[in-house]
C-alpha positions in Angstrom: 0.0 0.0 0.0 1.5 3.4 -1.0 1.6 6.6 0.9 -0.9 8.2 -1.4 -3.4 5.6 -1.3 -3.2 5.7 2.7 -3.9 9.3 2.5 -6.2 10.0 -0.5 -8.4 7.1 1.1 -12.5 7.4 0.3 -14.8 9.1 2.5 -17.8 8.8 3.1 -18.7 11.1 5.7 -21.9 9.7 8.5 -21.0 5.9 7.9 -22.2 3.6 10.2 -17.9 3.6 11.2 -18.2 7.6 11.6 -21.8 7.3 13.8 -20.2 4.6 16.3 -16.6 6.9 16.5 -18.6 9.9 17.6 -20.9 8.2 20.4 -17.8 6.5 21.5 -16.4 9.9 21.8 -18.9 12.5 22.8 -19.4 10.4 26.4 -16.1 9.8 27.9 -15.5 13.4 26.1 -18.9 14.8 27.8 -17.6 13.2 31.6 -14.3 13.7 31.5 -15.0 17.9 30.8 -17.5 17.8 33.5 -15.3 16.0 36.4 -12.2 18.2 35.4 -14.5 21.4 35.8 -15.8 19.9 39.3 -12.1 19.5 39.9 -11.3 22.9 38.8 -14.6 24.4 40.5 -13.5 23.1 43.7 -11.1 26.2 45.1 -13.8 28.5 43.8 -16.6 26.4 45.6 -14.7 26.8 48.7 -13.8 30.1 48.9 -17.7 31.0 48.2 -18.6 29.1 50.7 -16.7 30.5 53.1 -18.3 33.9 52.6 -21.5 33.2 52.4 -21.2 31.5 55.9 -18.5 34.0 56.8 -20.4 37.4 55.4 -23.6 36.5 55.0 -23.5 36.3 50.7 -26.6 35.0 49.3 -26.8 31.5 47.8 -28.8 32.8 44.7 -25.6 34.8 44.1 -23.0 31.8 44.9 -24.7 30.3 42.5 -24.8 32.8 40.1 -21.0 33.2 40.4 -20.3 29.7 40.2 -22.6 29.4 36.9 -20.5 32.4 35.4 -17.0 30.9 36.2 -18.1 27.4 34.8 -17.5 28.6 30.8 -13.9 29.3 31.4 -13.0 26.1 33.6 -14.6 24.0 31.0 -13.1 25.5 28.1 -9.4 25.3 30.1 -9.5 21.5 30.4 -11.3 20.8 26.6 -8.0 19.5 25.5 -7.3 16.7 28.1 -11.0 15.8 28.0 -10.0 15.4 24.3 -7.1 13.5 25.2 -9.1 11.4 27.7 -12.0 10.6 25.1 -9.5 9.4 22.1 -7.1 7.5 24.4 -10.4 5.8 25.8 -11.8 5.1 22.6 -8.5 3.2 20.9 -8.2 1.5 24.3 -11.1 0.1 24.5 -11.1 -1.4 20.7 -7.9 -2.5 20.7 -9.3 -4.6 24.1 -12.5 -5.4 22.1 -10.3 -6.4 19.1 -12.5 -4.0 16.9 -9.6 -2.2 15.4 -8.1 -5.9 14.5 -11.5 -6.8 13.0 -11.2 -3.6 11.2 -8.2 -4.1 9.4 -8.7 -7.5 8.7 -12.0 -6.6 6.9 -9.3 -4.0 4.9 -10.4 -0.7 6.5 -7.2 1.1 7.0 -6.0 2.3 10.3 -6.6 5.7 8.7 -10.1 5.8 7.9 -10.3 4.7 11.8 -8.3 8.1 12.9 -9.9 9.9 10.9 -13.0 10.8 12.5 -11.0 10.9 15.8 -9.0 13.4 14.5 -12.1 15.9 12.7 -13.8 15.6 16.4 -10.7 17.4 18.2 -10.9 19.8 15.2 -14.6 20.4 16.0 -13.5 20.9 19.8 -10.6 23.5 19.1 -13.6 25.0 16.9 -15.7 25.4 19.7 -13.1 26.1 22.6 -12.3 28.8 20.0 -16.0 30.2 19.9 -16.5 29.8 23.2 -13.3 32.0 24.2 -14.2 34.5 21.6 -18.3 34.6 22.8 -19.2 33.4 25.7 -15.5 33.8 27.9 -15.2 37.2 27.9 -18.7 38.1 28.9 -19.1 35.5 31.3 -15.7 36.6 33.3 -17.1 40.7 33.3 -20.0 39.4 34.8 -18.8 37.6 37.4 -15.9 40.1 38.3 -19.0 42.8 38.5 -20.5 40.4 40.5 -17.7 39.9 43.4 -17.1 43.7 42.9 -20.5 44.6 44.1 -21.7 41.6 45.7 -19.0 40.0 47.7 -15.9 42.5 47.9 -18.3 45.4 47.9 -15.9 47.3 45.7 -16.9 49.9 42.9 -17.7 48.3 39.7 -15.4 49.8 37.9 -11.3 50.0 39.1 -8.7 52.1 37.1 -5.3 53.2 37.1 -4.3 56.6 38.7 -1.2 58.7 38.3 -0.7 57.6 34.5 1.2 59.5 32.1 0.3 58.6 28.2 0.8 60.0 24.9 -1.9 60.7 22.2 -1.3 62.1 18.4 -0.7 65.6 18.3 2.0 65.5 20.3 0.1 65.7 23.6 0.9 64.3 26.8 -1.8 63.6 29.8 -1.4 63.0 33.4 -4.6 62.1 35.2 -4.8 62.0 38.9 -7.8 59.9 39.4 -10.8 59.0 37.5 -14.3 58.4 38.6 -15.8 56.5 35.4 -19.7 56.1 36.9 -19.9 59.9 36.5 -16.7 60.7 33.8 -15.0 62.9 36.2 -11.0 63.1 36.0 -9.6 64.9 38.5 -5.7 66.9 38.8 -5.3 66.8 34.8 -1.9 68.2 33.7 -1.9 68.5 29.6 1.8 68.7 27.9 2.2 70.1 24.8 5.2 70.2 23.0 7.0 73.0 22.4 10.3 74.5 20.8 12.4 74.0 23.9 9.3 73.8 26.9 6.2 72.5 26.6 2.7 74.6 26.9 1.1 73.2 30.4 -2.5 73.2 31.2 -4.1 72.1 34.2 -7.3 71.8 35.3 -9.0 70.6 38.8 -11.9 68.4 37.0 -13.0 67.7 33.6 -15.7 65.5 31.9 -15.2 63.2 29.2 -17.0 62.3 26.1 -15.9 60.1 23.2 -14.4 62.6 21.6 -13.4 65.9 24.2 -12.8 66.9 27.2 -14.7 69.6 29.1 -12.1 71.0 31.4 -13.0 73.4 35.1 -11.3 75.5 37.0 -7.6 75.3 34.9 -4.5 77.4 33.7 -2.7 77.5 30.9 1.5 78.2 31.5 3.9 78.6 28.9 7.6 79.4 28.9 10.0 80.9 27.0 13.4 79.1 25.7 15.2 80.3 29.2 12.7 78.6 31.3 10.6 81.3 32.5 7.3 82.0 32.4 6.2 84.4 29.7 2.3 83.5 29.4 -0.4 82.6 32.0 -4.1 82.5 32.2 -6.9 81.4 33.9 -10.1 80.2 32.7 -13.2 78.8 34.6 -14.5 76.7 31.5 -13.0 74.8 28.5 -12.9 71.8 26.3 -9.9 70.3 24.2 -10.7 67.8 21.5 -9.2 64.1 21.0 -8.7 61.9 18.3 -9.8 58.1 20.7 -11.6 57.4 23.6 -9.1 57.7 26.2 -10.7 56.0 28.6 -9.0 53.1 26.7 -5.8 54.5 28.5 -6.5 53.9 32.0 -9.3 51.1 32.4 -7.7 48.5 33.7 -10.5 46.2 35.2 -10.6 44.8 31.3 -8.0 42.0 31.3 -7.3 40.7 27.9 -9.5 37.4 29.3 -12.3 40.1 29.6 -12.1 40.6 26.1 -12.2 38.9 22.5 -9.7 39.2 20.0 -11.5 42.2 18.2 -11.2 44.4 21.7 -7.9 43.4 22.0 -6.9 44.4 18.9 -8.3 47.6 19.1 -7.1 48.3 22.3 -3.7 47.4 21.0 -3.7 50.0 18.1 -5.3 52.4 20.3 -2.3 52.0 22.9 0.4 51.9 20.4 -0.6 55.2 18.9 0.0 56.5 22.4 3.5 55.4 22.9 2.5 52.8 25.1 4.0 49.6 24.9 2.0 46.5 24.1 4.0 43.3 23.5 2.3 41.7 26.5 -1.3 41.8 24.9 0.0 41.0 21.5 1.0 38.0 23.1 -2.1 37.3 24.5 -4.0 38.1 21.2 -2.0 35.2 19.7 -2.2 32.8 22.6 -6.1 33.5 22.0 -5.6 31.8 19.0 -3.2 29.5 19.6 -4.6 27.9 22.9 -8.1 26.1 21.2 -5.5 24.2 19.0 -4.5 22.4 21.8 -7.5 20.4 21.1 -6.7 19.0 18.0 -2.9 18.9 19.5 -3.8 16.5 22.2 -5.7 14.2 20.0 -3.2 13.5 17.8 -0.3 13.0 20.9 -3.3 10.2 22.2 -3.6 8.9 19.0 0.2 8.7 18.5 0.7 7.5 21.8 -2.3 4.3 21.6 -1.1 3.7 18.0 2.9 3.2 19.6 2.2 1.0 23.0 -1.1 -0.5 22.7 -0.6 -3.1 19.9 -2.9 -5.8 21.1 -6.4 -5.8 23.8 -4.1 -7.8 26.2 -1.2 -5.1 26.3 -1.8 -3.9 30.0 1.6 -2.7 30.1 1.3 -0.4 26.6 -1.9 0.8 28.0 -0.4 1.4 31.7 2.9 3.2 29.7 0.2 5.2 26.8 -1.5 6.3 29.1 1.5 8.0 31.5 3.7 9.3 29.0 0.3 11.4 27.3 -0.2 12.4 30.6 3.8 13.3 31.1 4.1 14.8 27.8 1.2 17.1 28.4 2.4 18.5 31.7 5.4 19.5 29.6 3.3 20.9 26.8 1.9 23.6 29.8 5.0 24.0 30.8 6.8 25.2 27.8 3.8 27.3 27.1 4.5 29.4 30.2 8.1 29.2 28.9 7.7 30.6 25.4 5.2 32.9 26.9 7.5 34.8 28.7 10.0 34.9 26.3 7.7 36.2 24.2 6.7 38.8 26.8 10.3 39.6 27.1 11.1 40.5 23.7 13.0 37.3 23.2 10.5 35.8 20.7 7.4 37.6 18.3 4.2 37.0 20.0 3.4 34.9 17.2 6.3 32.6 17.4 6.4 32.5 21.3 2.5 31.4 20.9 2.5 28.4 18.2 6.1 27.4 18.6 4.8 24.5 21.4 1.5 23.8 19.0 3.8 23.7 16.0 6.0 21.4 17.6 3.8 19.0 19.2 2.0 18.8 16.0 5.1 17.8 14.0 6.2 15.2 16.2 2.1 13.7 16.9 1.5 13.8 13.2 4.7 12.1 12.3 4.5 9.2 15.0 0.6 8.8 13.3 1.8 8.5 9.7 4.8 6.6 10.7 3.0 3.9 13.0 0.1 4.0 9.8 2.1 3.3 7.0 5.2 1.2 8.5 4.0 -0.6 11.1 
C-alpha cells in the first residue's frame, strides 16, 4: 500500500464507522469535561462558601458566580478531555479487538483516525468560539458580580497617576478618574513646544468620546530660558481628541475580559499612544493559539495508543500510553509558560512564542501517526 493511497483514502462522511466513533467519543468526552470542571470548581466552591457563611453572601448569588466561572473552567480542560476521550476510545477497541477486526475486513487504520482526528478539530472549533463569545462576557459578569456583591468594591477600578501619549504630540497625566460619572480629577496636559512645553491644568473635567470639558484650569507657557512668559486662567473649556481615552487607564478589562476584536483595538489604540503593548500582542495570539491544543492533544493520544497498545491484552502499553500522554502534556503547559515569557520579554514575536509549542507537538504527533500507519 502506497503513501498516497493511505492518504487519498474514500470518504464517506456519516458511515455507520463515523456514527459509532462519535458516540464513543462524545461520552467519555462529555464526563471527563464535567469532572475536570468539578475539579477545577472546587477552590472556587470553597472560597464562596466561606463567605456566604462568613459574610452572610446569598446562595442565589454563589450560584450565580459559580454558573458564570463554569464557561472558562470548561473551556481550560477541553484538550485533556479530548485526550481522555480518544485514548479511551483506541483503548477500549484494541481490548475489544474492533480495530483488529477492522483491518482484517481491509479498512485502513486511517479511515479509523480519521473521525478521531475531525472531532478534536470540531472541539478547538468550539473552545475557539467559546473564548471569543461566551469567555469574555461570562468573566465581566462575574468580576462585576464579586465587585458589588461580595468584595463590595466599585464596579469599575482604574489606574491613577498615569502619564500617556496621544497624536498631536500631547501628553496627559490624570490623577484619578471616577468613570460612573466621567469625572477626571488633577489633569496636567503637555504640549510640545520649541524648547518647553505649553502646560494646562485643570481641577476636573468630563469626558466624552471625543473631548474633554475642562473646570477650573491654567494654561502656562515658557520661553526658551525657562521662564514663564504666558499665564491665564479660565473657569470653563474643552480640548478635543482623536480616541476614547478611557481606553488609556481602564484596567479592570484583562485581555480574558475581552475577544480578540477588543484586543486588537485596544492594541492599536495603545500603540498610537507610545504605550507599549507586547504583552497583549501575546495574548491576542495565545487567544488563537490555545483552542489548538484540542486538536494537538488528539493527535499525541492517538500517536501515543497507536505506539504501545498493539494488542487488547497489552496492559503494560496501555499502563505506559497512558502515562507518558499524561507526562508529555504536563510539559506541553509547561513550555507554554516558557515561550510565553520569552515572548513577553522581547525574546521571541508574539506569534512565534504562541504556536512554537502547537507547531512542535504537532510535527512530532503527526509524524508518529503516519509513521505507526504506514510502516507498522
Amino acid at each position: 500500500m502506497t503513501f498516497f493511497k493511505l492518504i487519498h483514502f474514500r470518504f464517506r462522511p456519516f458511515t455507520l464507522l463515523d456514527r459509532y466513533l462519535f458516540r464513543q467519543f462524545a461520552g467519555p468526552f462529555m464526563i471527563a469535561v464535567g469532572g475536570f470542571a468539578l475539579i477545577g470548581i472546587v477552590d472556587i466552591l470553597m472560597y464562596l462558601v466561606d463567605l456566604a457563611i462568613s459574610q452572610g453572601i446569598p446562595v442565589f448569588v454563589t450560584l450565580r458566580l459559580l454558573l458564570y466561572k463554569l464557561p472558562a473552567i470548561m473551556v481550560l480542560f477541553f484538550p485533556m478531555a479530548v485526550l481522555f476521550a480518544v485514548m479511551l476510545v483506541l483503548i477500549r477497541m484494541a481490548k475489544d479487538n474492533e480495530l483488529t477486526v477492522l483491518q482484517a475486513s481491509g479498512v485502513m487504520i486511517g479511515r479509523v483516525l480519521a473521525p478521531l482526528l475531525l472531532l478534536s478539530a470540531l472541539v478547538s472549533g468550539i473552545s475557539y468560539v467559546t473564548n471569543e463569545k461566551v469567555v469574555p462576557w461570562t468573566n465581566r459578569v462575574s468580576d462585576t458580580l464579586i465587585r458589588r456583591e461580595i468584595t463590595k468594591k466599585p464596579i469599575l477600578e482604574v489606574a491613577e497617576n498615569v502619564i500617556f501619549k496621544v497624536p498631536g504630540d500631547r501628553y496627559f497625566y490624570i490623577k484619578s478618574v471616577d468613570p460612573l460619572t466621567t469625572t477626571l480629577r488633577g489633569i496636567f496636559i503637555f504640549e510640545e513646544g520649541p524648547l518647553f512645553p505649553r502646560i494646562t491644568t485643570a481641577k476636573l473635567a468630563h469626558w466624552t468620546e471625543k473631548s474633554w470639558a475642562l473646570e477650573d484650569g491654567a494654561i502656562y507657557e515658557v520661553n526658551d530660558n525657562g521662564h514663564l512668559e504666558f499665564f491665564d486662567h479660565f473657569k470653563k473649556a474643552t480640548i478635543h481628541v482623536d480616541q476614547e481615552l478611557s481606553v488609556f487607564y481602564e484596567q479592570h478589562k484583562s485581555p480574558k475580559e475581552m475577544n480578540s476584536a477588543e484586543l486588537q483595538n485596544k492594541i492599536q489604540i495603545l500603540s498610537k499612544g507610545g504605550i507599549n503593548t507586547r504583552t497583549l500582542q501575546v495574548e491576542l495570539a495565545l487567544k488563537k493559539s490555545i483552542p489548538i491544543a484540542c486538536l494537538i492533544f488528539g493527535m499525541i493520544g492517538i500517536a501515543f495508543c497507536l505506539t504501545f497498545v498493539r494488542t487488547g491484552k497489552d496492559w503494560w502499553g496501555v499502563i505506559v500510553a497512558i502515562c507518558s500522554a499524561v507526562l508529555v502534556v504536563g510539559f506541553y503547559f509547561f513550555i507554554v509558560a516558557i515561550f510565553r515569557a520569552l515572548a513577553n520579554d522581547g525574546h521571541l514575536t508574539p506569534f512565534f512564542g504562541a504556536w512554537i509549542p502547537n507547531l512542535a507537538y504537532g510535527f512530532v504527533g503527526a509524524s508518529v501517526i503516519l509513521y505507526q500507519s504506514i510502516f507498522k
